[in-house]
N, CA, C and O atoms as a GROMACS GRO file, in nm:
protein
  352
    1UNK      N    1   0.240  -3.976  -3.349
    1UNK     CA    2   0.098  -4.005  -3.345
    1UNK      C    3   0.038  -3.953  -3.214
    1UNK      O    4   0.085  -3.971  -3.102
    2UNK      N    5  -0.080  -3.879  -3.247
    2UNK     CA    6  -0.123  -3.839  -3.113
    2UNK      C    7  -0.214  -3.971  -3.016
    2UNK      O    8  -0.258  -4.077  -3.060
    3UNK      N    9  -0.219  -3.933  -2.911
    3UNK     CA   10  -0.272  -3.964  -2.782
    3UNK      C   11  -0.401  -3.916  -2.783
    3UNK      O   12  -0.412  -3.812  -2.848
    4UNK      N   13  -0.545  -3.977  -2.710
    4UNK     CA   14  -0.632  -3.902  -2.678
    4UNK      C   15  -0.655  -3.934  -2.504
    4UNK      O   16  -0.604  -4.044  -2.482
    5UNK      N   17  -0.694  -3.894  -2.418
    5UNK     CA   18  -0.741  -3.937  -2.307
    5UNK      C   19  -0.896  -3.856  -2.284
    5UNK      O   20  -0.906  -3.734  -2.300
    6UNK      N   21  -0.984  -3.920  -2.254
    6UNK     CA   22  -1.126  -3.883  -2.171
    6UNK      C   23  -1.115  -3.918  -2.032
    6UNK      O   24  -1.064  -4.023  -1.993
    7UNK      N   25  -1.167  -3.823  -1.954
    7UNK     CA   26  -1.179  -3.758  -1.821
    7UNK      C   27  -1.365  -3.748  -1.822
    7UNK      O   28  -1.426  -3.691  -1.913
    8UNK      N   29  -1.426  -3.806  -1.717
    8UNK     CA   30  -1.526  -3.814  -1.685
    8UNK      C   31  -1.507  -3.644  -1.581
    8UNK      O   32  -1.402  -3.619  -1.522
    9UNK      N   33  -1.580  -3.586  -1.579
    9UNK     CA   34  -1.575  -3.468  -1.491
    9UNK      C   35  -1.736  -3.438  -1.414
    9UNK      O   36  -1.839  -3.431  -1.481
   10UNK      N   37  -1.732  -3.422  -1.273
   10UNK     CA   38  -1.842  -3.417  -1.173
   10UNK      C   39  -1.924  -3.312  -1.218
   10UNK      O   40  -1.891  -3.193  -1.222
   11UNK      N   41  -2.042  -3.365  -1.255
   11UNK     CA   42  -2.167  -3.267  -1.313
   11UNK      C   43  -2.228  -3.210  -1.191
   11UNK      O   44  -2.328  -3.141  -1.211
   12UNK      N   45  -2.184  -3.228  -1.056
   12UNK     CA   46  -2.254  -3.170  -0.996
   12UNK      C   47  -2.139  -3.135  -0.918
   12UNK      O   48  -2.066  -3.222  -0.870
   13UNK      N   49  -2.110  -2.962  -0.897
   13UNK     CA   50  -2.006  -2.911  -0.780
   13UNK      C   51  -2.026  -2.855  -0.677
   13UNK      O   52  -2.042  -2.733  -0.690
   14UNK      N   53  -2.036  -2.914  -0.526
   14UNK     CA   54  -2.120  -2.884  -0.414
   14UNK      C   55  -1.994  -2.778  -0.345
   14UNK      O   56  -1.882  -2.816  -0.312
   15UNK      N   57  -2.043  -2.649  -0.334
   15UNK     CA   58  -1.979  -2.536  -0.258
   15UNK      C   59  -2.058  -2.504  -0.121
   15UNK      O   60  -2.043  -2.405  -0.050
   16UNK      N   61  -2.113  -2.573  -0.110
   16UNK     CA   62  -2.197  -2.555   0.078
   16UNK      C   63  -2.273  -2.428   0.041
   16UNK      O   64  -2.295  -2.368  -0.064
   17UNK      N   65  -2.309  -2.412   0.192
   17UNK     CA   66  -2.420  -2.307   0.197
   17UNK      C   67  -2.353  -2.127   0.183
   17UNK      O   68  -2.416  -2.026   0.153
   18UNK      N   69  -2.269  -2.136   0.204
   18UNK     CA   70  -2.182  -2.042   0.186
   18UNK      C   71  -2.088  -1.998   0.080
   18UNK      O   72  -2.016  -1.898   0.066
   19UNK      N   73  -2.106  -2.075   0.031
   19UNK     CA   74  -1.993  -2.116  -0.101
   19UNK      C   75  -2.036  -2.006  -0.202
   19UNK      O   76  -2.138  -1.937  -0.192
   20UNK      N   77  -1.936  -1.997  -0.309
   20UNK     CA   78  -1.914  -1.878  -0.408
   20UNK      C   79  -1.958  -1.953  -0.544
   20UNK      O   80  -2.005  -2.066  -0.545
   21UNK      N   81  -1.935  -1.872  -0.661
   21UNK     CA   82  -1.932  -1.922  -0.770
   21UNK      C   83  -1.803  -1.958  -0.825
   21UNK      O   84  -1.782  -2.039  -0.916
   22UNK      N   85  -1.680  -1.855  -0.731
   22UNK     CA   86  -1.556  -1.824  -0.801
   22UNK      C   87  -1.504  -1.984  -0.702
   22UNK      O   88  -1.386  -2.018  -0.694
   23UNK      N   89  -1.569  -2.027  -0.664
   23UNK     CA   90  -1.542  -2.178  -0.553
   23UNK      C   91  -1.517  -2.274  -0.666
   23UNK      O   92  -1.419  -2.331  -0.714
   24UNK      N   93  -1.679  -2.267  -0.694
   24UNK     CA   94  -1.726  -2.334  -0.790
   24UNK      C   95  -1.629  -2.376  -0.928
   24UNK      O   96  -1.602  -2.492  -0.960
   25UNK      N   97  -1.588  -2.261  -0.998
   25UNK     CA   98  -1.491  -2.224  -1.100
   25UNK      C   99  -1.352  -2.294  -1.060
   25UNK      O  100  -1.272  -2.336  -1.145
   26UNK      N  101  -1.336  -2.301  -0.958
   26UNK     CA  102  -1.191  -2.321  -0.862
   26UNK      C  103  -1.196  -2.466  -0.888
   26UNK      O  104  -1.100  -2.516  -0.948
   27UNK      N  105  -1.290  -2.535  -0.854
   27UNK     CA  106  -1.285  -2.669  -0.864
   27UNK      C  107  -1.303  -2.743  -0.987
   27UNK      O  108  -1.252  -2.853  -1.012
   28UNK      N  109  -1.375  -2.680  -1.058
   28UNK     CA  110  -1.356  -2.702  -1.198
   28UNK      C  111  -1.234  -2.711  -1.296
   28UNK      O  112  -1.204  -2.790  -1.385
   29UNK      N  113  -1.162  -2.574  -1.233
   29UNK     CA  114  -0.991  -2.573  -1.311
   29UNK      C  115  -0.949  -2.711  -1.249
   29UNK      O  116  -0.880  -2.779  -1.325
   30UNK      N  117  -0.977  -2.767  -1.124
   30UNK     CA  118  -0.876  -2.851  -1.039
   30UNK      C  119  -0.899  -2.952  -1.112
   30UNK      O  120  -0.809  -3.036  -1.113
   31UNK      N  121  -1.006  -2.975  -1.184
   31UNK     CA  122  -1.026  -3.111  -1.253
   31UNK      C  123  -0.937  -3.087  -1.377
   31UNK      O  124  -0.834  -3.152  -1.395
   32UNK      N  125  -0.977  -3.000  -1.455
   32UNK     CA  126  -0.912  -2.997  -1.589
   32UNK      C  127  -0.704  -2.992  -1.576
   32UNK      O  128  -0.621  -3.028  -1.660
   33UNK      N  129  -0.685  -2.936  -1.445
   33UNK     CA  130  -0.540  -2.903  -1.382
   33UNK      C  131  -0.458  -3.081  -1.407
   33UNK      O  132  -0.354  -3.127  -1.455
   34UNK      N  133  -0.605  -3.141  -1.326
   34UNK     CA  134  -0.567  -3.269  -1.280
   34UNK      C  135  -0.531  -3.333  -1.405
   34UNK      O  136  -0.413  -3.356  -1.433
   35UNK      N  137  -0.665  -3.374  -1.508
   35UNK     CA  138  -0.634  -3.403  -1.642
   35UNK      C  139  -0.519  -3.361  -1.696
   35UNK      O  140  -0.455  -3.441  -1.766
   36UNK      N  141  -0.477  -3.248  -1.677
   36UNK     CA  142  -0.352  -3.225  -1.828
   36UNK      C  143  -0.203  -3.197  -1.741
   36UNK      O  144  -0.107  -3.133  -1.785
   37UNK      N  145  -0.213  -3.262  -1.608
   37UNK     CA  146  -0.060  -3.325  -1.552
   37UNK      C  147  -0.062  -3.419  -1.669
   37UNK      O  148  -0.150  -3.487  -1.721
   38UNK      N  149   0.115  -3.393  -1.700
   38UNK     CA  150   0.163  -3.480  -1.730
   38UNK      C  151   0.217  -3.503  -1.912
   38UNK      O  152   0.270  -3.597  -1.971
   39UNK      N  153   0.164  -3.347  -1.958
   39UNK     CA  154   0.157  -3.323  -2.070
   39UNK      C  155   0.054  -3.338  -2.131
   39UNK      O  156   0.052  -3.351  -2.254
   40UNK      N  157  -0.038  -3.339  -2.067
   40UNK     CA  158  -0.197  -3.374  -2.151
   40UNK      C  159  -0.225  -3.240  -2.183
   40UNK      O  160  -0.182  -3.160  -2.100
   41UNK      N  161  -0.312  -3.167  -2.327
   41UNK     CA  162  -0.377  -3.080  -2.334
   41UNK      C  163  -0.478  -3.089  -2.366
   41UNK      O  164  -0.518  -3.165  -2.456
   42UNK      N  165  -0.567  -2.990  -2.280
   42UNK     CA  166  -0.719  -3.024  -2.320
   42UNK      C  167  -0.799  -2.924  -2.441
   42UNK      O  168  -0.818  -2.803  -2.448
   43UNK      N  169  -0.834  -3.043  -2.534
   43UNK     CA  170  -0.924  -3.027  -2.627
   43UNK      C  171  -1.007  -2.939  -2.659
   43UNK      O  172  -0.999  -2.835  -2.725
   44UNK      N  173  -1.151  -3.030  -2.566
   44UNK     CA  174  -1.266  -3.008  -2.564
   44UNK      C  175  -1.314  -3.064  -2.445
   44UNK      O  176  -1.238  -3.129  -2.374
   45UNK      N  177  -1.463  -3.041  -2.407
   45UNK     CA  178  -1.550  -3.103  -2.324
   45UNK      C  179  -1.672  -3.176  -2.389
   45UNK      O  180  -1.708  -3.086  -2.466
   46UNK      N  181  -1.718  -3.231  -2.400
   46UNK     CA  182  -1.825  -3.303  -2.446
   46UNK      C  183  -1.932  -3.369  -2.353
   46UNK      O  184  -1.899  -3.413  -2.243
   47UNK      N  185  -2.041  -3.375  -2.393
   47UNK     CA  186  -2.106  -3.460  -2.280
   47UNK      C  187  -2.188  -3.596  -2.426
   47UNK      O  188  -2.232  -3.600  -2.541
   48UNK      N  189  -2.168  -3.658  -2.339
   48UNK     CA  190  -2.244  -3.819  -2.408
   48UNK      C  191  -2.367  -3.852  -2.302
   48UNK      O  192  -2.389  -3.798  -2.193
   49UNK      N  193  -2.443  -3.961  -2.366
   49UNK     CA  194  -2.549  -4.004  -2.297
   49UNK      C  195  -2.527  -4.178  -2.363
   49UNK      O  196  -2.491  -4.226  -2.470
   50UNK      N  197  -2.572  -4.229  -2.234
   50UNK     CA  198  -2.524  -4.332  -2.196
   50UNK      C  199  -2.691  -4.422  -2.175
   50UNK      O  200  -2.759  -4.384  -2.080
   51UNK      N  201  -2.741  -4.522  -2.253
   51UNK     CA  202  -2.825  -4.561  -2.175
   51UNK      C  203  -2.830  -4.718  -2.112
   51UNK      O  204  -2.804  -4.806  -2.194
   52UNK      N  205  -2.852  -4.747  -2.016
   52UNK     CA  206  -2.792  -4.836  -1.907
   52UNK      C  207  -2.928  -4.916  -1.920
   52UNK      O  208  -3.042  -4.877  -1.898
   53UNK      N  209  -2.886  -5.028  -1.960
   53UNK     CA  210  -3.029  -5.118  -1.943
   53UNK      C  211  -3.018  -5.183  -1.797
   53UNK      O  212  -2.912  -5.198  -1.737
   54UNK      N  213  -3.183  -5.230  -1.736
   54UNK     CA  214  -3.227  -5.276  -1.637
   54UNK      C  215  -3.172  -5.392  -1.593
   54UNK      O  216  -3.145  -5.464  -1.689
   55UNK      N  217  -3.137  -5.454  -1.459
   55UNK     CA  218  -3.072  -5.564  -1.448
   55UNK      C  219  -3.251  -5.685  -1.481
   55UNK      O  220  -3.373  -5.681  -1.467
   56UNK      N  221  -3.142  -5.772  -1.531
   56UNK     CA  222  -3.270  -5.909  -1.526
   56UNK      C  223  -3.348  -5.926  -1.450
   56UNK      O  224  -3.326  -5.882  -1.338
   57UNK      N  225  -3.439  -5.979  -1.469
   57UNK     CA  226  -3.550  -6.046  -1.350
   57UNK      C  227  -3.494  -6.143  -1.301
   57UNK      O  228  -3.452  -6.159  -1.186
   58UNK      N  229  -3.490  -6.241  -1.431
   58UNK     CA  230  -3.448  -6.395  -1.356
   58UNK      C  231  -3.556  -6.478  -1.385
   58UNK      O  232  -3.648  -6.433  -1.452
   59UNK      N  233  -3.558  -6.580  -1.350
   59UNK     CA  234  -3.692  -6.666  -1.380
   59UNK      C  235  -3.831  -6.630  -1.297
   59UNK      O  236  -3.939  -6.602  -1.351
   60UNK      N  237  -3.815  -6.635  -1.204
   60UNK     CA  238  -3.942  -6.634  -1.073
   60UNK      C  239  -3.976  -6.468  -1.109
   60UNK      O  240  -4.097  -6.450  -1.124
   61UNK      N  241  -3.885  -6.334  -1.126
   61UNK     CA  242  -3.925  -6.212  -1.163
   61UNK      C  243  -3.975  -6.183  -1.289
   61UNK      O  244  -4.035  -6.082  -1.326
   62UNK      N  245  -3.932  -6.327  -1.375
   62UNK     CA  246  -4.028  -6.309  -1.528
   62UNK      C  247  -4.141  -6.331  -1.481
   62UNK      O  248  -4.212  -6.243  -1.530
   63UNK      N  249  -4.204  -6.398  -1.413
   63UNK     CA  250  -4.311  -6.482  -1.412
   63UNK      C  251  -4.417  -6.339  -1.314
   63UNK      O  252  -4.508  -6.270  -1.360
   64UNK      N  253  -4.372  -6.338  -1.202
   64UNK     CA  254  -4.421  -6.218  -1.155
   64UNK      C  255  -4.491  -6.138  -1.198
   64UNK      O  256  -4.607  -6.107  -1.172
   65UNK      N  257  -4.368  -6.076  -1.317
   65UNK     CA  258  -4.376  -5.949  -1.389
   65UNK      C  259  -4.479  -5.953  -1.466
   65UNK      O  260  -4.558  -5.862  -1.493
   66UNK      N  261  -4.474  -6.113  -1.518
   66UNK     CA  262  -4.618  -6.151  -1.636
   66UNK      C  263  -4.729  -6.120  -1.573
   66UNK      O  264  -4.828  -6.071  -1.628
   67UNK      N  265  -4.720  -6.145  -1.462
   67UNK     CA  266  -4.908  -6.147  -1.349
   67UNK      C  267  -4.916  -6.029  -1.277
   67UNK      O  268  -5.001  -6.007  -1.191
   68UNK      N  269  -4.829  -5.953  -1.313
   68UNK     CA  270  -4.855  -5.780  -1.282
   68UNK      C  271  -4.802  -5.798  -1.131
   68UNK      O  272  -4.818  -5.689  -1.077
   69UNK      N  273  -4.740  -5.896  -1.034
   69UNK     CA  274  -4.702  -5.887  -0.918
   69UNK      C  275  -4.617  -5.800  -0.858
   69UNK      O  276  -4.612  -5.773  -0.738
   70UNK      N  277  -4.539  -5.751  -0.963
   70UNK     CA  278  -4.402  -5.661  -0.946
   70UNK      C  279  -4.376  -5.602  -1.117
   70UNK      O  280  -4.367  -5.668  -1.220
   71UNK      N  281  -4.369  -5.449  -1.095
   71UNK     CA  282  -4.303  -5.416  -1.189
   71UNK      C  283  -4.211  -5.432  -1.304
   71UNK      O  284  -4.100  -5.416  -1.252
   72UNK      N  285  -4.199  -5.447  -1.385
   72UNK     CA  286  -4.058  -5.477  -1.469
   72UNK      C  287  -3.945  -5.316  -1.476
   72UNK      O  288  -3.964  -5.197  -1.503
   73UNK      N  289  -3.812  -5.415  -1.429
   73UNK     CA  290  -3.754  -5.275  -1.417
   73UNK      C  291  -3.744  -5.202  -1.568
   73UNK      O  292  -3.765  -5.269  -1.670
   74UNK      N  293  -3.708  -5.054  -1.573
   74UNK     CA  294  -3.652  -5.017  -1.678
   74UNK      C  295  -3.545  -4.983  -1.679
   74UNK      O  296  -3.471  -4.974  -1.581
   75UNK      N  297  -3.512  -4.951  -1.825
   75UNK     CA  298  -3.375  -4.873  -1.823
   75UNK      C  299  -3.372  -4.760  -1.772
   75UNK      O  300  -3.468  -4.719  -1.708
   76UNK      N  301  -3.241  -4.673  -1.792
   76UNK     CA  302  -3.237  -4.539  -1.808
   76UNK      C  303  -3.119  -4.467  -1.835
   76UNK      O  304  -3.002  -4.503  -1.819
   77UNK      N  305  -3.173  -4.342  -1.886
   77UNK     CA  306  -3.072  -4.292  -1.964
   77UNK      C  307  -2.983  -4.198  -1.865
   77UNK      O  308  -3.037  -4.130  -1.779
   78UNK      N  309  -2.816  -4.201  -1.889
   78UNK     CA  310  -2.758  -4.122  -1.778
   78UNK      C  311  -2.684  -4.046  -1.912
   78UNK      O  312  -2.665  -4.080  -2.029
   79UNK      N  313  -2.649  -3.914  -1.823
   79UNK     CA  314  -2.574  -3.827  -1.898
   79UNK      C  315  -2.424  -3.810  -1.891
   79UNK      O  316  -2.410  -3.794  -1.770
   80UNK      N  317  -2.337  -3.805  -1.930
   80UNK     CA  318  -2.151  -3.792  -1.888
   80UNK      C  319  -2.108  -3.688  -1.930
   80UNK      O  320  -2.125  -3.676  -2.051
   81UNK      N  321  -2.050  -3.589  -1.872
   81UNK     CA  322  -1.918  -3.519  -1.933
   81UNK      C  323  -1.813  -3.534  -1.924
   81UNK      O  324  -1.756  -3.596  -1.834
   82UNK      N  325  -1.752  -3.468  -2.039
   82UNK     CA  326  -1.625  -3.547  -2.047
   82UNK      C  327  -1.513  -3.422  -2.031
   82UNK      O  328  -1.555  -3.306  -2.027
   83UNK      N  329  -1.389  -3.445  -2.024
   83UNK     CA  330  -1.281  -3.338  -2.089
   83UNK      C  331  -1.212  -3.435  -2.162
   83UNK      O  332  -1.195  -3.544  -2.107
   84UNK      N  333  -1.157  -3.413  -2.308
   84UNK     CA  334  -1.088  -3.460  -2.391
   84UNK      C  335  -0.966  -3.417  -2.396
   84UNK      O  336  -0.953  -3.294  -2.399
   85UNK      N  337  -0.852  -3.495  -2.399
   85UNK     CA  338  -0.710  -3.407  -2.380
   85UNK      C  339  -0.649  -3.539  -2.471
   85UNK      O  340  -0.692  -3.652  -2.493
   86UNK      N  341  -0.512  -3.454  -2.520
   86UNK     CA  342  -0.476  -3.493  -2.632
   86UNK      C  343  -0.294  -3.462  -2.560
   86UNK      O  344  -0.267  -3.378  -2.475
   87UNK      N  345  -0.186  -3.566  -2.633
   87UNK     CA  346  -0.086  -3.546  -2.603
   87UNK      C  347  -0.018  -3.616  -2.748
   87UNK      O  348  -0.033  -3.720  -2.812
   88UNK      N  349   0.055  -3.506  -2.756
   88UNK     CA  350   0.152  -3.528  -2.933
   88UNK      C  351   0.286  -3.566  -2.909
   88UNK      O  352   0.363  -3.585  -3.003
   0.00000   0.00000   0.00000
């Protein structure tokens, strides 16, 4: 029976002011390298969206919120990528 594992992977890859693309690429393998130690092979990549509701007010921030004193927080939506790796 197979295995699946998901790997969250950094949507954002900071190469400095100097930095390359082939940097960029470099660190990217290092993630997917990292993932499939161990006999893992990778799949696919996927990205999901995730949406994260607002923490509570509470009582005294309901009340607020009713009389326009303070904002009501919102949610919001975050994005994930993934690498999918699979081991048989």
């Amino acid at each position: 029976m197979a295995q699946y594992k998901v790997v969250p992977v950094s949507k954002t890859i900071s190469i400095g002011h100097d930095g390359s693309q082939q940097e960029a690429l470099k660190q990217f393998q290092n993630e997917i390298e990292e993932g499939a130690s161990g006999g893992w092979e990778l799949v696919c990549s996927h990205k999901i969206d995730v949406w994260q509701d607002p923490e509570p007010l509470g009582c005294l921030g309901g009340i607020l919120a009713a009389f326009g004193a303070i904002q009501k927080p919102e949610g919001r939506l975050r994005s994930i990528d993934l690498l999918i790796f699979v081991k048989k």
